[in-house]
C-alpha positions as CSV (number, residue, x, y, z in Angstrom):
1,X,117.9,43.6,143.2
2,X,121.6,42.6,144.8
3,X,122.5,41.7,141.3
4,X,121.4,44.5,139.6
5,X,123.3,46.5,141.7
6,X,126.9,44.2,141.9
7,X,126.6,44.2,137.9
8,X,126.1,48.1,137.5
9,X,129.2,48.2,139.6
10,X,131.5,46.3,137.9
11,X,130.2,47.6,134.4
12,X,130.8,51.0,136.0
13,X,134.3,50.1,136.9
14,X,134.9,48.3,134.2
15,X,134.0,51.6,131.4
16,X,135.9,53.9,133.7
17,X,139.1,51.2,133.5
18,X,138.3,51.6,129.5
19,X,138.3,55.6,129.8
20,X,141.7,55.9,131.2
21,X,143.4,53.3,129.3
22,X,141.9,55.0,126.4
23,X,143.6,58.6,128.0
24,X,146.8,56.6,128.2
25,X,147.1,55.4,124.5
26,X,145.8,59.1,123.2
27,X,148.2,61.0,125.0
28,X,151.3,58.2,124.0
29,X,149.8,58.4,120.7
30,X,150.0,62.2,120.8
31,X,153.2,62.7,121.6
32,X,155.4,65.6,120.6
33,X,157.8,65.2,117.6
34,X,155.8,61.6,116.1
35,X,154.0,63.6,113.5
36,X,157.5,66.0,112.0
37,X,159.0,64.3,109.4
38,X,162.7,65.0,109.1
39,X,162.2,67.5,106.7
40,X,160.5,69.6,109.3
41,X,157.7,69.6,106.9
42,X,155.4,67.3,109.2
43,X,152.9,65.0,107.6
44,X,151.3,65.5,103.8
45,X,150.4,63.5,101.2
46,X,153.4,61.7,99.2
47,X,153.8,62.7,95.5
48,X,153.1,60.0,92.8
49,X,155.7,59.1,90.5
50,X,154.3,59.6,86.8
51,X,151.8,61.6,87.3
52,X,153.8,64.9,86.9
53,X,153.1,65.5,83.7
54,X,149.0,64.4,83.7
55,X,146.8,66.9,84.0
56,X,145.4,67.7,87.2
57,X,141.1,67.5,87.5
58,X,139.1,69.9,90.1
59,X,137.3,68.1,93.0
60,X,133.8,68.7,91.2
61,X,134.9,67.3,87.6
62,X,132.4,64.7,86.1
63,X,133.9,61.4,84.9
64,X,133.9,61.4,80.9
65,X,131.7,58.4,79.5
């Protein structure tokens, strides 16, 4: 029974140590200003080059066999 309860205390330690390292990296990962590109735009999708002039297909449109 000792052992039961020396390993459910390290496992507890060791899953709250995992918690706040896991804080730590969300909130560097989060940080203000990462996400703004210089354009002041912030993040989208980059356009394609050649595909300007192709026409463009709605979400729902069926593949052509």
């Amino acid at each position: 029974m000792k052992k039961d309860a020396a390993r459910t205390e390290k496992l507890a330690k060791a899953l709250k140590d995992n918690l706040m390292r896991r804080k730590a990296q969300a909130r560097a990962r989060g940080a203000p200003g990462d996400a703004v590109l210089p354009s002041g735009r912030g993040l989208g999708t980059a356009p394609q080059g050649g595909l300007e002039d192709q026409p463009q297909k709605g979400p729902n449109a069926a593949k052509k066999r």
